[in-house]
Residue, then its C-alpha position, 0 to 999 in steps of 0.5 A: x057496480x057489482x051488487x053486494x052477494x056475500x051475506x054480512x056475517x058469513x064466513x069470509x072463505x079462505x085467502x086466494x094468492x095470486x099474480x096478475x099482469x100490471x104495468x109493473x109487469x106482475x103484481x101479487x094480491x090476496x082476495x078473500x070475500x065476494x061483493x063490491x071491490x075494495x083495494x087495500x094498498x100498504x105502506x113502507x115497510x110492509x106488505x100485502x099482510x099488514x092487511x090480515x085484519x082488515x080483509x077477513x073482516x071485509x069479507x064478512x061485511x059483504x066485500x072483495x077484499x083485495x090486498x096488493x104487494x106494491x111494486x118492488x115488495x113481495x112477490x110483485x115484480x121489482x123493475x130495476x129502473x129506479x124511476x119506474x116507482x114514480x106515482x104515476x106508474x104506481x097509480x097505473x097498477x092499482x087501475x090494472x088490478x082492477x081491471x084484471x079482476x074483471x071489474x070497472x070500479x073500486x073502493x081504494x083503501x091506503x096506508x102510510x105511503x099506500x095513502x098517498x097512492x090511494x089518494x093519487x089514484x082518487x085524484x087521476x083516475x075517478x072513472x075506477x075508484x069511487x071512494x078512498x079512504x086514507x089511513x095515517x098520512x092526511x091528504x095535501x094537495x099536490x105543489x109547494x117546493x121541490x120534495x128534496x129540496x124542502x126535506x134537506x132543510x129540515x133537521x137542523x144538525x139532523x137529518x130527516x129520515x126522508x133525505x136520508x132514504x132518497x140516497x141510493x144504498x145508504x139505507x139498505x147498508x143500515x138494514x139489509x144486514x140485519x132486516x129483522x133486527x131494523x124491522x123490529x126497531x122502526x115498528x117499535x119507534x112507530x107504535x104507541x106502546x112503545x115509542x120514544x118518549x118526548x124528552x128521547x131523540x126522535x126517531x124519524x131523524x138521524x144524527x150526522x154521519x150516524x144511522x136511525x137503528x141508533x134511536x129506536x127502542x129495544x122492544x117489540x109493540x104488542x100488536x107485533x107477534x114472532x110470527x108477524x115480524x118471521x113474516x116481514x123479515x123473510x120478505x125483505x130478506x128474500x126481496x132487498x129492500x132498494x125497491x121499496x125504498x126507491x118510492x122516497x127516490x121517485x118524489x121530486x119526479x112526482x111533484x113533476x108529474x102531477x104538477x097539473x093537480x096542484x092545489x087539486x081536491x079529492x071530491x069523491x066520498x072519503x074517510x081519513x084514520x089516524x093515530x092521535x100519537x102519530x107524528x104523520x097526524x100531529x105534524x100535518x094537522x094543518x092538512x087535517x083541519x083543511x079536509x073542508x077545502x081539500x077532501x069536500x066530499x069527507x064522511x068522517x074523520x077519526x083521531x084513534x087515542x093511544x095509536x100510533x102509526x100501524x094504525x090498522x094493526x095497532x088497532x084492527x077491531x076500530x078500524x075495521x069497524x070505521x072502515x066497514x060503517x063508511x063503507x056501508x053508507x056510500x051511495x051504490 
């Protein structure tokens, strides 16, 4: 492994954008720092900047922060296959990235669907990534019913939003005219300032026929400024948003895929962050509570109180410090 060469508490340098060639053909990536690598995957809908908390702060701890566009967002390449976003093939770039940064192994840090991918990426490839830490969406082993089958089911007169994104078009007729607008809505609905209450419709599902911009509040979280949403809007503008939507359209050929990791555990060293008000941690604390079975090699896990599910720009300065402590005690 790299020895750690940036001296904790120095000045992290300036982010360096670049491009490097991954199966997905480019992938897009923002370093900053010098030590041991740590690859941070976001989540939908976002980008390589929901990490501009985190990669000033690792890079001050004494680490190569790395931040990906995942493909299909950004300025990563968007293949028009809709099965090329399978997990697989997602998995298959972040082991580029590694690799083409002139490295053998990573730390593999994950959001919302990041997590999954991150998690993905533990269980397939342990020779690259030797940690994973997880953050928002618990880790379940792979299995159960078919993904589209088990979501169609759920909702009651409802629909749940997963359904609802596996349609091709139906969700980028609701947001593409006005992705700032929706942006700004589902960051709200997600967020623990302002969030629903629990006597509103919940947000996470769709009346029939209806669209979810119908349930979100008109407000924007404290954690959002002008210039971060100028940010996100001006990416999806630029980009659509079918490539990042394309993920939820890829689970049934994942749950395919990976059927050979049913039931299989994560054993590397990890750690799991989540939002005490999140509906990703409260619906799966049954994935939680089986992290003895699932994650065996788990240092810690942490419930932040008032987060909801943009945990770590919600919350930068705890997570960092959680992120940065783990880190600082796996084994070199």
């Amino acid at each position: 492994m790299e020895t750690n060469t940036h001296p904790t508490g120095a000045q992290p340098g300036p982010l360096v954008h670049r491009t490097v060639a991954t199966p997905a053909g480019r992938t897009h990536l923002v370093e900053q720092g010098a030590g041991p690598l740590v690859l941070l995957v976001h989540g939908f809908p976002e980008s390589w900047y929901s990490w501009r908390h985190q990669l000033p702060a690792l890079a001050a701890a004494g680490y190569r922060a790395v931040a990906i566009d995942v493909r299909g967002y950004g300025r990563s390449s968007r293949p028009a296959d809709p099965a090329a976003y399978r997990m697989t093939e997602l998995v298959a770039d972040c082991v580029a990235v590694v690799h083409a940064l002139g490295e053998r192994e990573a730390v593999v840090v994950g959001h919302d669907w990041g997590s999954r991918i991150a998690a993905d990426a533990a269980l397939t490839r342990p020779d690259v990534f030797r940690a994973v830490a997880l953050l928002s969406v618990p880790y379940e082993p792979h299995g159960g019913p078919r993904p589209s089958e088990m979501f169609a089911r759920m909702g009651g007169d409802d629909e749940f939003f997963v359904a609802y994104f596996q349609q091709p078009g139906r969700a980028e007729a609701e947001i593409e005219p006005d992705v700032r607008g929706w942006l700004c809505g589902v960051y709200a609905a997600l967020s623990a300032d302002t969030m629903p209450g629990p006597d509103s419709p919940d947000p996470h599902f769709i009346s029939r026929g209806g669209t979810m911009r119908q349930r979100f509040p008109h407000a924007r979280p404290a954690w959002l400024t002008e210039a971060d949403l100028d940010f996100y809007a001006g990416e999806f503008e630029r980009t659509g948003l079918t490539g990042a939507l394309n993920r939820y359209r890829n689970m049934d050929r994942d749950w395919e895929d990976l059927a050979e990791y049913d039931g299989a555990p994560i054993v590397q060293p990890s750690l799991f962050l989540g939002g005490a008000l999140d509906a990703s941690t409260t619906w799966l604390s049954d994935a939680i509570a089986a992290y003895p079975r699932t994650l065996p090699g788990l240092v810690a896990s942490h419930l932040l109180d008032d987060s909801g599910h943009w945990l770590q720009q919600e919350r930068p300065a705890e997570v960092n410090h959680l992120l940065t402590a783990w880190l600082a005690g796996l084994p070199g």
